[in-house]
C-alpha positions as CSV (number, residue, x, y, z in Angstrom):
1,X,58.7,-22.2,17.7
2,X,57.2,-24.9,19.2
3,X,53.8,-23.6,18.2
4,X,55.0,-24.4,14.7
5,X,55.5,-27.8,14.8
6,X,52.3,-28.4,16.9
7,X,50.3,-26.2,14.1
8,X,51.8,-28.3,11.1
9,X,50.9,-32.2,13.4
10,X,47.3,-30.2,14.0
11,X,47.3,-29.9,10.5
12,X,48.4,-33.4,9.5
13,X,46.5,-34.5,12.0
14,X,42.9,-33.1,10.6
15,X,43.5,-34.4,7.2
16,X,43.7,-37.7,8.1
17,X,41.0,-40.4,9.7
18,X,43.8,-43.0,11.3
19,X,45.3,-40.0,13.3
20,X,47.3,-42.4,15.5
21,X,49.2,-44.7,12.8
22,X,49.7,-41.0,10.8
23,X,51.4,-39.4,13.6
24,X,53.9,-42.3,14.2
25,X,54.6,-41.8,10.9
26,X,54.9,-38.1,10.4
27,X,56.7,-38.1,13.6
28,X,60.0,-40.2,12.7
29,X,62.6,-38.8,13.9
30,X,65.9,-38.8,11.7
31,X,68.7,-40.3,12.8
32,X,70.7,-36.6,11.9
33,X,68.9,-35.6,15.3
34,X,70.3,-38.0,17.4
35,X,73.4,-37.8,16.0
36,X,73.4,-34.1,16.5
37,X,72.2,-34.5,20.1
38,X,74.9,-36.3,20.8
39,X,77.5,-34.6,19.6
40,X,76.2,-31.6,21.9
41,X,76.1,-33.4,24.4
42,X,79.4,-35.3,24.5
43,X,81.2,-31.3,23.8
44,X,78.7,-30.5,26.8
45,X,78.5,-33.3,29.0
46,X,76.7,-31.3,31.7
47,X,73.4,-31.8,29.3
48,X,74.2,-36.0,29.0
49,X,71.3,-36.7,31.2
50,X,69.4,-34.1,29.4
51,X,66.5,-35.8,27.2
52,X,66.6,-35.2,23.3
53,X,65.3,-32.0,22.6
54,X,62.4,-31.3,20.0
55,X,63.2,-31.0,16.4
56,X,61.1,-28.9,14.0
57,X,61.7,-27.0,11.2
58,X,60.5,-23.0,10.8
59,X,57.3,-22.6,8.1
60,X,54.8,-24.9,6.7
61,X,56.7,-25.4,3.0
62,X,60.3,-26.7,2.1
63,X,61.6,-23.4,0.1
64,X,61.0,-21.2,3.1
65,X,61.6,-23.9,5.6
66,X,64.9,-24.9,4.1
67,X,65.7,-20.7,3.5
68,X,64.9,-19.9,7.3
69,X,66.6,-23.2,8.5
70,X,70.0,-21.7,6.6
71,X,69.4,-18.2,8.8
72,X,69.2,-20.3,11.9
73,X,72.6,-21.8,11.0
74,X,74.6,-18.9,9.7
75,X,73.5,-16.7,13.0
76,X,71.1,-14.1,11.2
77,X,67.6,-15.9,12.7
78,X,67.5,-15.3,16.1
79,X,63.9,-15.1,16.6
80,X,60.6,-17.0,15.9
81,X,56.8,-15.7,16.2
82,X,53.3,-17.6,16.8
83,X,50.0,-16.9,18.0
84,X,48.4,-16.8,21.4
85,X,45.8,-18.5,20.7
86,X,48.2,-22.1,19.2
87,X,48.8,-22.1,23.0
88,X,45.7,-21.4,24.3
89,X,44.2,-23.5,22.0
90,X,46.4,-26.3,23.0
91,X,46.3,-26.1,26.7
92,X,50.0,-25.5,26.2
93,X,52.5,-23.7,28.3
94,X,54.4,-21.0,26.8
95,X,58.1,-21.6,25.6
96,X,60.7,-21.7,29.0
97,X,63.7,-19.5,29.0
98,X,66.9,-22.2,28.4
99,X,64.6,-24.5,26.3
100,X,66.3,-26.4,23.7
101,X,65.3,-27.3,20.1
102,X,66.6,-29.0,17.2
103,X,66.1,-27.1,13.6
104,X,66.0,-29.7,10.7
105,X,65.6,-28.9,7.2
106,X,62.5,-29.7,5.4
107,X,63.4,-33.4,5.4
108,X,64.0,-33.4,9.2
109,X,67.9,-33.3,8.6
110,X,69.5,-31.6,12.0
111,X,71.1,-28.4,11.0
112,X,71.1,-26.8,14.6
113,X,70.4,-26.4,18.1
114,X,69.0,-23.1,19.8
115,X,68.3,-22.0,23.0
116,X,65.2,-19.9,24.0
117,X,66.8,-16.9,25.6
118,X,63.7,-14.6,26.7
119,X,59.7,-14.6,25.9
120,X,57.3,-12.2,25.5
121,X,54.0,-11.7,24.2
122,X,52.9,-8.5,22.3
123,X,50.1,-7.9,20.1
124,X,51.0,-7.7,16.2
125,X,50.6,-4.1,15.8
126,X,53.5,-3.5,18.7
127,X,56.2,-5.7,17.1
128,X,59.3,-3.4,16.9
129,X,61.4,-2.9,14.0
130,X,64.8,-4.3,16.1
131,X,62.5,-7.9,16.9
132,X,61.2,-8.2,13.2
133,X,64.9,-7.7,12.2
134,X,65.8,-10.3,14.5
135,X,63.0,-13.0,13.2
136,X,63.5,-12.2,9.2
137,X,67.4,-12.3,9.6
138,X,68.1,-9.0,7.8
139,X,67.8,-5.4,8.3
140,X,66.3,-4.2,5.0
141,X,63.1,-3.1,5.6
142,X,62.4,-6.0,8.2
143,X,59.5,-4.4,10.1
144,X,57.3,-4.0,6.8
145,X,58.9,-7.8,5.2
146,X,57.5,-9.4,9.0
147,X,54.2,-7.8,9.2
148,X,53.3,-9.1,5.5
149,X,54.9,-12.4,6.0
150,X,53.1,-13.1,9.2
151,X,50.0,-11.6,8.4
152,X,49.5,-14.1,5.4
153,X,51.0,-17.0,7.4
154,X,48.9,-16.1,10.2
155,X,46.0,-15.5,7.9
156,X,46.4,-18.5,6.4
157,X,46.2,-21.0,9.3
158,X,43.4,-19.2,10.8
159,X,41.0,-20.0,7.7
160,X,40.7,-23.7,9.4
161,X,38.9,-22.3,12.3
162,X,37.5,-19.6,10.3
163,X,39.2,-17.1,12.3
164,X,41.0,-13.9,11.0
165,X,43.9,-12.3,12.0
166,X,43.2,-8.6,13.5
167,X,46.3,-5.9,14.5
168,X,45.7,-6.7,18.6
169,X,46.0,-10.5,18.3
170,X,48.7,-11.4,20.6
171,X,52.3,-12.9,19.1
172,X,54.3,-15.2,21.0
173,X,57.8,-13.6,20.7
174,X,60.4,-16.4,21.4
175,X,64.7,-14.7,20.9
176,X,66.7,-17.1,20.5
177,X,70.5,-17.8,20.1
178,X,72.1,-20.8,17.9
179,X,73.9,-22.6,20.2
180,X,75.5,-25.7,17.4
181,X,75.2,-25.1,13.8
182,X,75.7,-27.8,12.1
């Protein structure tokens, strides 16, 4: 999930020249987050000394975004997907078991906090119908709705390094449980 929000500041970031002034500006932080965060924290005070988690939003648009924030909340989202290769590329570590993040809504409003419960990577062809269920929050036809929805999305962010998606790239695989809805 994390791969998300770094693939949406790369993003930012390559359409602009003044990359540092742009990311302290796409990078405010709404107050709903801290607010959230301490809420948690004062129901759980054995996170108090715990720093403030990420906060991100799911997608790269505000209809799906806002639509897949809304499954986070109500229980039915309980998975996330990314590439391989946003880590690699990144030099980044993949996502720790017990990780916390804040979901926002498109605006960066905190609607919830999740917890990664397991990781695993898996090439796209080997995604089972039970995960796919878990990432699309619903159990009509969710094997064939996350292969075409991830395809395209994948697809779509791989035209900036003129890459293409094949059925062996690997998928970063993150379950996770909502933890405080809003």
């Amino acid at each position: 999930m994390k791969h998300i929000a770094f693939l949406l500041l790369l993003i930012l970031t390559s359409c602009k020249n003044d990359t540092k002034t742009d990311i302290q500006t796409e990078n405010s932080i709404d107050k709903s987050v801290y607010d959230m965060w301490h809420n948690y924290t004062a129901s759980h005070p054995e996170f108090s000394k715990d720093e403030l988690p990420d906060s991100w939003y799911f997608h790269n648009n505000k209809k799906d975004a806002n639509r897949l924030t809304e499954l986070v909340v109500n229980g039915k989202k309980k998975a996330g997907s990314g590439l391989y290769t946003w880590y690699e590329d990144a030099s980044a570590d993949l996502p720790k078991i017990g990780t916390k993040h804040i979901i926002t809504d498109f605006d960066g409003k905190a609607k919830a906090i999740i917890e990664i419960k397991n990781v695993d990577t898996i090439p796209f062809n080997q995604i089972t119908k039970d995960y796919a269920s878990l990432d699309m929050g619903t159990t009509i036809d969710p094997l064939q709705k996350w292969k075409k929805a991830h395809w395209d999305f994948f697809a779509s962010t791989m035209e900036q390094s003129e890459d293409t998606p094949i059925e062996e790239m690997l998928i970063v695989c993150e379950r996770f449980e909502t933890i405080w809805p809003e």
